[in-house]
C-alpha positions as CSV (number, residue, x, y, z in Angstrom):
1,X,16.2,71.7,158.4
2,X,18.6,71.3,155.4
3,X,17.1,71.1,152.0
4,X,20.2,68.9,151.4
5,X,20.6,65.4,153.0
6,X,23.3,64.3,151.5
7,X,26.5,66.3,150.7
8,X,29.5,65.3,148.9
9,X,32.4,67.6,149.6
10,X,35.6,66.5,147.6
11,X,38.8,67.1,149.7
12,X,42.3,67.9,148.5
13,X,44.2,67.9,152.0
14,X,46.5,70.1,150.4
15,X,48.0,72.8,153.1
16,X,46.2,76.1,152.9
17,X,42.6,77.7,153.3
18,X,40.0,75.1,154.6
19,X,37.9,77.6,156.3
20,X,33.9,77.5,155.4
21,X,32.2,80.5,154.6
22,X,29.3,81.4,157.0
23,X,26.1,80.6,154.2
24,X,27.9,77.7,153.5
25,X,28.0,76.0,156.8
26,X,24.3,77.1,157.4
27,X,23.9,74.9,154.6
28,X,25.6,71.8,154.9
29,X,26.4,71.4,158.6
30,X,23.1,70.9,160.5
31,X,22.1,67.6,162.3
32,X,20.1,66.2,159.6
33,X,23.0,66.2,157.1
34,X,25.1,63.4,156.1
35,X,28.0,65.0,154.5
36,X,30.7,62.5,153.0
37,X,34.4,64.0,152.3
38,X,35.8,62.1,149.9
39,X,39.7,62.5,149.2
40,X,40.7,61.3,145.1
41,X,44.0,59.8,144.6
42,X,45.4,60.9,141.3
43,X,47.0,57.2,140.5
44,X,46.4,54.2,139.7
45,X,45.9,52.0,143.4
46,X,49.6,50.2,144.1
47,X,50.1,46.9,145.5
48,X,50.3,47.9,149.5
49,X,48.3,50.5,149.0
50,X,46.3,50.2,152.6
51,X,49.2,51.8,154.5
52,X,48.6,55.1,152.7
53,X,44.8,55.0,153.1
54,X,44.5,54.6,156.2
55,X,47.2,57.7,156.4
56,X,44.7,59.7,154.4
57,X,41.6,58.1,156.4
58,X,42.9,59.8,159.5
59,X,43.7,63.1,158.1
60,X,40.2,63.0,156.6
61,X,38.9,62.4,160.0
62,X,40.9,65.3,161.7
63,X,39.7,67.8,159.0
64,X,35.9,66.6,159.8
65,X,36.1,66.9,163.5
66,X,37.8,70.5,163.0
67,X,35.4,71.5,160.2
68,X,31.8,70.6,161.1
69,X,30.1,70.6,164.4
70,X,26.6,69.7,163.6
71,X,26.1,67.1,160.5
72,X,26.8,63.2,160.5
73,X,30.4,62.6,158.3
74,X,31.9,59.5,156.7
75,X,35.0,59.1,154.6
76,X,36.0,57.9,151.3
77,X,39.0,57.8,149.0
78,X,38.5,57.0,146.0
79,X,41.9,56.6,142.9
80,X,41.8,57.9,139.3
81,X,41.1,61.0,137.6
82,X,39.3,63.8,140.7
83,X,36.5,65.1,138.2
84,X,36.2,61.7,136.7
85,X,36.0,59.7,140.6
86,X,34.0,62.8,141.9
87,X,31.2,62.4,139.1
88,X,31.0,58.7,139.5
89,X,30.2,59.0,142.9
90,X,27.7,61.6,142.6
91,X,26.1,59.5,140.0
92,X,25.9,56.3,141.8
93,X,25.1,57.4,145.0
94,X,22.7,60.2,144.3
95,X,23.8,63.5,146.3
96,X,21.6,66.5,146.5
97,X,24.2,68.9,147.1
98,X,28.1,68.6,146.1
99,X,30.6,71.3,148.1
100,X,33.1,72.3,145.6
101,X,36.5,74.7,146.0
102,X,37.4,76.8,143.2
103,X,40.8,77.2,141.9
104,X,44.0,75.2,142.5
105,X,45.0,74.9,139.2
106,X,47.7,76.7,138.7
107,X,48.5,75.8,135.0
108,X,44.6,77.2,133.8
109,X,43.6,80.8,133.4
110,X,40.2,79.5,134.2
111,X,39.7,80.9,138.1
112,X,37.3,78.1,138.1
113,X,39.9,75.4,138.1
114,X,39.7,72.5,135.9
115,X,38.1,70.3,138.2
116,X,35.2,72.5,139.6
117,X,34.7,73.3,135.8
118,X,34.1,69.7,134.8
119,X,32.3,68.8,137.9
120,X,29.9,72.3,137.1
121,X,29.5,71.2,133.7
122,X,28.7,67.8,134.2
123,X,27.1,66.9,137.9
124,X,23.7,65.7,138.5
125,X,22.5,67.6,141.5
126,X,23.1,71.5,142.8
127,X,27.1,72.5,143.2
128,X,27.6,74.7,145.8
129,X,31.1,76.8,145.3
130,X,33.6,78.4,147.1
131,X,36.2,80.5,145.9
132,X,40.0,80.6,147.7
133,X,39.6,83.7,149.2
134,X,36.4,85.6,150.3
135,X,35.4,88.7,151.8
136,X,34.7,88.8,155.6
137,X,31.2,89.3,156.2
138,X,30.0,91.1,159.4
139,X,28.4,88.3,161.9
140,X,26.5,90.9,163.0
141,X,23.9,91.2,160.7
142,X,22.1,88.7,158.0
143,X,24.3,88.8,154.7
144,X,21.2,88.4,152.3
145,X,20.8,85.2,149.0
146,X,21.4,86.9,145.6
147,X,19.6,85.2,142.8
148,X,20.6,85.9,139.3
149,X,17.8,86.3,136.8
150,X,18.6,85.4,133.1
151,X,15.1,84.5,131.9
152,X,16.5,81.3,130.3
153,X,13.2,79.4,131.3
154,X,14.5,78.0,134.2
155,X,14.1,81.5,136.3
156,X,11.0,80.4,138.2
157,X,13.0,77.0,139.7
158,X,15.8,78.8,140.5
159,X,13.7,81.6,142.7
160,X,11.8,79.1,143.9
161,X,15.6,77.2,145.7
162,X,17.2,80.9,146.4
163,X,13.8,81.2,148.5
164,X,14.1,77.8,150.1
165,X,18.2,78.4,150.8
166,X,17.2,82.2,152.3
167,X,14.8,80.4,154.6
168,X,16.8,78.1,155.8
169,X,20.1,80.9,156.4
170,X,17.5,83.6,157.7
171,X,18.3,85.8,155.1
172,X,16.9,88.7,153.2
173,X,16.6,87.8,149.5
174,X,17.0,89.8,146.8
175,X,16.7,88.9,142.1
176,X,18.8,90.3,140.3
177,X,18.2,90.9,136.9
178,X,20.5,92.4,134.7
179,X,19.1,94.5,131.2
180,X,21.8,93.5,129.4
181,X,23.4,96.2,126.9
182,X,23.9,94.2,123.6
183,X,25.0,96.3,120.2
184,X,21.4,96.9,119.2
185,X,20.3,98.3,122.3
186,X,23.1,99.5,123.3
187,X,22.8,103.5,121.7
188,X,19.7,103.3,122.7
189,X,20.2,102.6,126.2
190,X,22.7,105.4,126.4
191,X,19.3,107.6,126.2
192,X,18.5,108.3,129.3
193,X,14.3,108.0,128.8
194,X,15.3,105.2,126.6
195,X,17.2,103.5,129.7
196,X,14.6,104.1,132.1
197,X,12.0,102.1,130.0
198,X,14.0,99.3,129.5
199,X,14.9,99.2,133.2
200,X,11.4,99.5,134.4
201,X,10.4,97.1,131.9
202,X,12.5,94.5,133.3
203,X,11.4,95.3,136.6
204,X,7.8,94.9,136.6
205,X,8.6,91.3,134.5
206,X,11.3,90.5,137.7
207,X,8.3,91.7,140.2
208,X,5.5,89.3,138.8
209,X,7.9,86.6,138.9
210,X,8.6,87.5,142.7
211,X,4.8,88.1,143.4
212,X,4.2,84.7,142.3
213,X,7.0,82.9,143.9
214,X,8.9,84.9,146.3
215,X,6.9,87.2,148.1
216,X,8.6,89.9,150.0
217,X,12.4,89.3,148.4
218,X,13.6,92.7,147.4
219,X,14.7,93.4,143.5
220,X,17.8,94.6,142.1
221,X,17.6,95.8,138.1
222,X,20.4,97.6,136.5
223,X,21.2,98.2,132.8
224,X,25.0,97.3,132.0
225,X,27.2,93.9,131.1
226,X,25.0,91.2,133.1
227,X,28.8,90.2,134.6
228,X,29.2,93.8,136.2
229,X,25.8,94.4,137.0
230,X,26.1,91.1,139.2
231,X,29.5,92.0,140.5
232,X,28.2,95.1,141.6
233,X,25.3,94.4,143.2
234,X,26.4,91.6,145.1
235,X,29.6,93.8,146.7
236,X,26.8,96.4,146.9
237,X,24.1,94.4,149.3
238,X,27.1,92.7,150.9
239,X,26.1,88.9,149.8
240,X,26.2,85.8,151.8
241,X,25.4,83.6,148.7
242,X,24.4,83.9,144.8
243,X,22.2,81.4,143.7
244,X,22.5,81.2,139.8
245,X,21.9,78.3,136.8
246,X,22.5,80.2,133.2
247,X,25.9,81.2,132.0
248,X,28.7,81.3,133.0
249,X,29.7,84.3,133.7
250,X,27.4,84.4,136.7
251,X,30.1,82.7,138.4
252,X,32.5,84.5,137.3
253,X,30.8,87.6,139.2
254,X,30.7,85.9,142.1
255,X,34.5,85.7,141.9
256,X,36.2,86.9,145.4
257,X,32.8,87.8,147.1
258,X,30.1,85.1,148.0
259,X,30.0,81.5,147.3
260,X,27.7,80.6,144.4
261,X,24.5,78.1,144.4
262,X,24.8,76.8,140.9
263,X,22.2,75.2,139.9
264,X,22.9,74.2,135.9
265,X,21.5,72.4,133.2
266,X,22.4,68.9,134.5
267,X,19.7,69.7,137.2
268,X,17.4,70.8,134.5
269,X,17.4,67.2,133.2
270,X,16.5,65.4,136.3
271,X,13.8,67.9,136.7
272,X,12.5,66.9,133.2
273,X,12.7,62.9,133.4
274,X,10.9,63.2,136.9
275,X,8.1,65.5,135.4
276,X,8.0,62.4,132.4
277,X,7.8,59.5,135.3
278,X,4.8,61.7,136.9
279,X,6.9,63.3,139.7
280,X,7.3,66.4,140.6
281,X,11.2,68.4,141.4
């Protein structure tokens, strides 16, 4: 069963990669899924319009029937600005998931894309991302959930989904927590004693926290730039999926290797009013 009901997952029908990584479509196509791809005009509608949605209607449909085998799909188009239609949908019709590409802007050094960057920054539920180009993982064998540990108050939340998502995959999962190097610590750290403490400091906190929430997930703590540590562990344990909600730069370590789980502050919020109106996230 899907921890996501409801899945938005905009669509550029642009020629090129529309493949589904393996995690991903563990996630979002089961039978108990109602996934809508919704395809954004960027115009203004025209007088006659109907001619050229219908067009787009039927390409939407191919690309369903070829993509998913197991969830429920509808189809929407939608005209204005993408991140500005793709927001205003999530927000009225209340997603739990939204399935977002990375890239395709070719005028930004972001590798995020401008779109997937304003939909990160700004959506109400859980974005699930895919970058262009991935890895191929071996179907042999369970590629394990990542989750990235910043101790930003939020960690115990975001264990507690990476648990739920590994369930639902199959998959090993193993917190990562980086001991980040920063210029105070960093000539200390380049004692080794000094190193080792810090390490196994951060590991015994990272342990509690999985003794309490995730029993039995494995932990991965390394000193170094959080955004290498991350990079390398995830090439390292061969990962299906990071689950992360801090910085940035989480993503950013994801880049070329898994899809990411990001689950940011806009989530936070909900979280919050629903504690105030006595429920629970």
């Amino acid at each position: 069963m899907s921890n996501y009901r409801r899945v938005l997952i905009p669509i550029d029908l642009m020629p090129g990669r529309q493949m589904t990584a393996p995690t991903v479509r563990q996630i979002v196509d089961t039978s108990d899924v109602e996934i809508t791809l919704l395809h954004v005009v960027d115009s203004q509608p025209w007088t006659g319009r109907s001619g050229h949605t219908l067009r787009l209607m039927t390409e939407l449909e191919i690309l369903a029937n070829r993509r998913f085998r197991g969830a429920h799909t509808a189809r929407r188009i939608e005209w204005g600005r993408p991140a500005d239609c793709i927001l205003n949908v999530l927000r009225t019709d209340r997603y739990d998931l939204v399935l977002m590409t990375a890239g395709g802007d070719t005028q930004m050094r972001d590798p995020l894309g401008s779109v997937a960057a304003e939909v990160l920054a700004e959506a109400p539920c859980p974005v699930l991302l895919e970058w262009p180009i991935n890895p191929p993982l071996n179907q042999a064998r369970a590629h394990p959930v990542c989750c990235a540990i910043e101790w930003d108050g939020n960690e115990t939340n975001l264990v507690r989904e990476a648990t739920s998502v590994a369930a639902q995959c199959a998959s090993p999962l193993i917190l990562i927590a980086p001991v980040t190097v920063t210029v105070s610590t960093g000539p200390a750290l380049w004692d080794p004693a000094s190193r080792d403490g810090e390490v196994a400091g951060v590991r015994r906190r990272v342990e509690e926290l999985r003794d309490r929430v995730a029993p039995g997930a494995s932990v991965h703590v390394e000193a170094g730039h959080p955004t290498s540590v991350l990079s390398r562990a995830l090439r390292l344990h061969g990962a299906g999926l990071l689950v992360a909600g801090g910085s940035r730069e989480t993503l950013v370590a994801s880049e070329g290797q898994c899809p990411v789980l990001y689950r940011g502050r806009a989530r936070r919020a909900v979280e919050s009013r629903e504690f105030v109106g006595g429920r629970t996230a």
